[in-house]
Backbone as CSV, one residue per row, in Angstrom:
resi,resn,N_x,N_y,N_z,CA_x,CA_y,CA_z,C_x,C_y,C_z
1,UNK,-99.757,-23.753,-56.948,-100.113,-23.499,-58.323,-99.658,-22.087,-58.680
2,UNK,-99.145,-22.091,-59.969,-98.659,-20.718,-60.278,-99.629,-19.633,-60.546
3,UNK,-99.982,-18.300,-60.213,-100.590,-17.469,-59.918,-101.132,-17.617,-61.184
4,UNK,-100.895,-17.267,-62.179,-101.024,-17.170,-63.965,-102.529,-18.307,-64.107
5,UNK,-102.447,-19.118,-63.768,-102.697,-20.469,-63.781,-103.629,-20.729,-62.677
6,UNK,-103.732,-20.319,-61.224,-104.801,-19.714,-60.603,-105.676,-18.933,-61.118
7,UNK,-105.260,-18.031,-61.744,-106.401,-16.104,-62.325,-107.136,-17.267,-63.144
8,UNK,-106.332,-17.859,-64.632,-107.003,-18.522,-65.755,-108.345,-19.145,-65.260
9,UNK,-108.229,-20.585,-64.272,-108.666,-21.354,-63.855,-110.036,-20.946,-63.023
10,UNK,-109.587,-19.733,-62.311,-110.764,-19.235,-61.454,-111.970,-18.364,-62.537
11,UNK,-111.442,-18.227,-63.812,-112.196,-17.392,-64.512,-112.953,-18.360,-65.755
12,UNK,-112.646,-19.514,-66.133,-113.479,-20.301,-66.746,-114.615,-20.391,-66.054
13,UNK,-115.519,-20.104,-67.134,-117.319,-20.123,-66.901,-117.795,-21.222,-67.582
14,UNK,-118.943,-22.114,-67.244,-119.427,-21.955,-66.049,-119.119,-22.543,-64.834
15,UNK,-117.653,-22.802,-64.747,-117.380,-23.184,-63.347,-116.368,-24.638,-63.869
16,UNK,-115.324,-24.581,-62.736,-114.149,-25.747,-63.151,-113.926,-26.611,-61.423
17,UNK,-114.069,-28.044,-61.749,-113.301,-28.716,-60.447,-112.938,-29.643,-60.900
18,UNK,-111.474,-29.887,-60.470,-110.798,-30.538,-60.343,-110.855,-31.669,-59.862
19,UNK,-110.923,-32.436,-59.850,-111.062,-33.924,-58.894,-110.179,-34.960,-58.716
20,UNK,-109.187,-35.419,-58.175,-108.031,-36.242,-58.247,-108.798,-37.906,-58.340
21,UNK,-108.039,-38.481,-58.378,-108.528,-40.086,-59.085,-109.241,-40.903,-57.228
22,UNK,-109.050,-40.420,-56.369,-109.064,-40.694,-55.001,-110.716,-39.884,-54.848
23,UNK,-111.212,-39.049,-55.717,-112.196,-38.557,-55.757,-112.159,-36.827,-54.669
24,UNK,-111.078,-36.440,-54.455,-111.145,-35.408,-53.464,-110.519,-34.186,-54.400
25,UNK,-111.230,-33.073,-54.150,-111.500,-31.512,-54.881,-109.988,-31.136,-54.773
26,UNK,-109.389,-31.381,-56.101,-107.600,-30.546,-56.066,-108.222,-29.037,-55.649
27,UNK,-109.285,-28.529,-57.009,-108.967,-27.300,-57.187,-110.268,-26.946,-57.946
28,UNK,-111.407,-25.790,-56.982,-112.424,-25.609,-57.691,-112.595,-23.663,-57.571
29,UNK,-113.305,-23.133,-58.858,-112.924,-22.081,-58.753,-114.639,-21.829,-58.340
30,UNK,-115.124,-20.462,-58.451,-116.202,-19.791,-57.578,-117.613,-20.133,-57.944
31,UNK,-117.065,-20.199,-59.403,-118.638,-20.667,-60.028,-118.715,-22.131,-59.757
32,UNK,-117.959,-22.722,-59.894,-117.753,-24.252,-59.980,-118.320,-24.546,-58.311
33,UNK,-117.720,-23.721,-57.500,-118.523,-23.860,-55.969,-119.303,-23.926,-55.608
34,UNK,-120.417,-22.504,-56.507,-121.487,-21.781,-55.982,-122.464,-22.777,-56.802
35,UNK,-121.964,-23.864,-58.044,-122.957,-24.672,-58.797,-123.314,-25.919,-57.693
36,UNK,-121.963,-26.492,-57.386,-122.062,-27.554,-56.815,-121.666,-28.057,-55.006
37,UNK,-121.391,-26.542,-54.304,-121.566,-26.798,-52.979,-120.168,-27.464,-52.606
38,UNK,-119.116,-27.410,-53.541,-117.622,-28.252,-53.186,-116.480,-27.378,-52.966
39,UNK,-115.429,-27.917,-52.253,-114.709,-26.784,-51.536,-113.290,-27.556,-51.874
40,UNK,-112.476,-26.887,-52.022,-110.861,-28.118,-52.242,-110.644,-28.660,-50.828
41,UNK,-110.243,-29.829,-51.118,-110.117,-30.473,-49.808,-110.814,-31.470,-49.647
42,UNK,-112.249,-31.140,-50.197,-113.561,-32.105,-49.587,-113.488,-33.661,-50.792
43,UNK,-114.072,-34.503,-50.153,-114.099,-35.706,-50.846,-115.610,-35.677,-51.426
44,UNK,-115.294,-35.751,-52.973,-117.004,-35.758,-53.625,-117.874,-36.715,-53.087
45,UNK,-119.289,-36.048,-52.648,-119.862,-37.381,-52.091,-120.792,-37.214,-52.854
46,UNK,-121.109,-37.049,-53.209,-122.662,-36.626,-54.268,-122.887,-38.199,-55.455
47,UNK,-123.374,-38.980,-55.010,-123.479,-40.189,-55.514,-123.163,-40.112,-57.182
48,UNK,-123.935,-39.912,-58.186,-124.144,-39.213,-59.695,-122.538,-38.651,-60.009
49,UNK,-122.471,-37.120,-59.045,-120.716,-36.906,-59.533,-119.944,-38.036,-59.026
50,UNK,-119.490,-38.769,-58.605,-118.676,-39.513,-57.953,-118.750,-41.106,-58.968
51,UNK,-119.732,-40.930,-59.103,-120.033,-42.271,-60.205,-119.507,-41.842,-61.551
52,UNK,-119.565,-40.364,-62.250,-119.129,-39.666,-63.183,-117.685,-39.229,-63.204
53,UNK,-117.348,-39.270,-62.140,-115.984,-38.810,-61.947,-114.993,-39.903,-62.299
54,UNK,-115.317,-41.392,-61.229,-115.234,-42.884,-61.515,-115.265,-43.398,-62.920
55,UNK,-116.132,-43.460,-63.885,-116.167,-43.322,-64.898,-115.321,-43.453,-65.740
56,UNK,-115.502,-41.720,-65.737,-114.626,-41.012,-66.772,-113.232,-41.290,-66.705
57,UNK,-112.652,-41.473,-65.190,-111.288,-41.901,-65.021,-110.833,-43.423,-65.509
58,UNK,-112.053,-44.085,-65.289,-111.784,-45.701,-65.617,-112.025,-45.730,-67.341
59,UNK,-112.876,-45.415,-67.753,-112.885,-45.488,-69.013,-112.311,-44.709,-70.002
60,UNK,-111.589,-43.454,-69.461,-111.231,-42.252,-70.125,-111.929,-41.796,-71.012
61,UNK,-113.411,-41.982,-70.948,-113.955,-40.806,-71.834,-115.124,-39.893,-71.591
62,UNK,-115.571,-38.983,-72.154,-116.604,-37.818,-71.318,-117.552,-38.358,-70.880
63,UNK,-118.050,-37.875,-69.841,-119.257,-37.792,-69.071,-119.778,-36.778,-69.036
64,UNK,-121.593,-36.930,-69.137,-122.182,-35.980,-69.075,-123.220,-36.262,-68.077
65,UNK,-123.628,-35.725,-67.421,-125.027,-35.529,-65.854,-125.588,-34.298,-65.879
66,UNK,-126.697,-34.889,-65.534,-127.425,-33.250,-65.140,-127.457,-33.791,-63.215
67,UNK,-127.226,-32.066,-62.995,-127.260,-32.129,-61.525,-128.509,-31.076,-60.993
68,UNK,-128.640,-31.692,-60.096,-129.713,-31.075,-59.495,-129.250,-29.671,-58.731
69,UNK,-130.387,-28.175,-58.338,-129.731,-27.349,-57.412,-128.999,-27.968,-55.965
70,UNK,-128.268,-27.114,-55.598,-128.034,-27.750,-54.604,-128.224,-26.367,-53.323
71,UNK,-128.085,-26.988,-51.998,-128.719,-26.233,-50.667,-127.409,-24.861,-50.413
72,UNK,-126.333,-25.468,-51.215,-125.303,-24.476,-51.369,-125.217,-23.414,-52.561
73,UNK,-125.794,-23.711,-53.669,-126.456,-23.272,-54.927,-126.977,-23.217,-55.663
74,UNK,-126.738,-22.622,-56.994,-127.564,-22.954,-58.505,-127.463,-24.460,-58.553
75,UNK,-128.072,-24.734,-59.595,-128.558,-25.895,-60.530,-127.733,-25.983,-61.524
76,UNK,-127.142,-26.561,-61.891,-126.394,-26.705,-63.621,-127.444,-27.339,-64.492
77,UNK,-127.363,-27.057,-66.098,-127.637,-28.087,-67.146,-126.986,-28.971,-67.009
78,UNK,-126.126,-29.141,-66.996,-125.530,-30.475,-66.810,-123.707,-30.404,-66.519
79,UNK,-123.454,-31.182,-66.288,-122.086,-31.282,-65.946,-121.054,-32.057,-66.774
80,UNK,-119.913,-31.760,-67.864,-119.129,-32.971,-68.096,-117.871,-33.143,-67.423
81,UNK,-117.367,-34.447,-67.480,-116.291,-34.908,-66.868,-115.601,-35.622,-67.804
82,UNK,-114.261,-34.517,-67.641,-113.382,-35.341,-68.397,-112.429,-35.421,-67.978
83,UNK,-111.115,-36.731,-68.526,-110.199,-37.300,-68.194,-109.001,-36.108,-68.902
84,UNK,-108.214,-35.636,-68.251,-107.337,-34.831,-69.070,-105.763,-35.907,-68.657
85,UNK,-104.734,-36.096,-69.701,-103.440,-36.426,-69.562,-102.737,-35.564,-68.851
């Protein structure tokens, strides 16, 4: 990923992940980590995101969840998921 495009990505608040259609983390930046305990690489297992993720990809349109804290971090209000082209 181009550096430009790394800085951007890592600096959206409150937190950005990526998720490929296979359900596994392209690309999550610090807040997006420290909310939800996910690392690039890892395959979402978190029943709720994974059903939201599923979703949003099959139906192409937003999702919204509230997630619980997690043992790796904060708590979110809620989470959306969306399908980008």
């Amino acid at each position: 990923m181009h550096a430009s495009m790394s800085e951007l990505l890592e600096n959206l608040k409150p937190g950005l992940i990526w998720v490929g259609a296979d359900g596994v983390v392209r690309h999550v930046n610090r807040s997006g980590s420290r909310h939800t305990g996910l690392r690039a690489g890892q395959r979402v297992a978190d029943p709720a995101l994974a059903r939201a993720v599923i979703a949003a990809a099959l139906d192409h349109v937003e999702r919204h969840l509230q997630l619980a804290p997690t043992a790796a971090g904060e708590g979110l209000d809620g989470l959306d998921c969306r399908v980008l082209p």
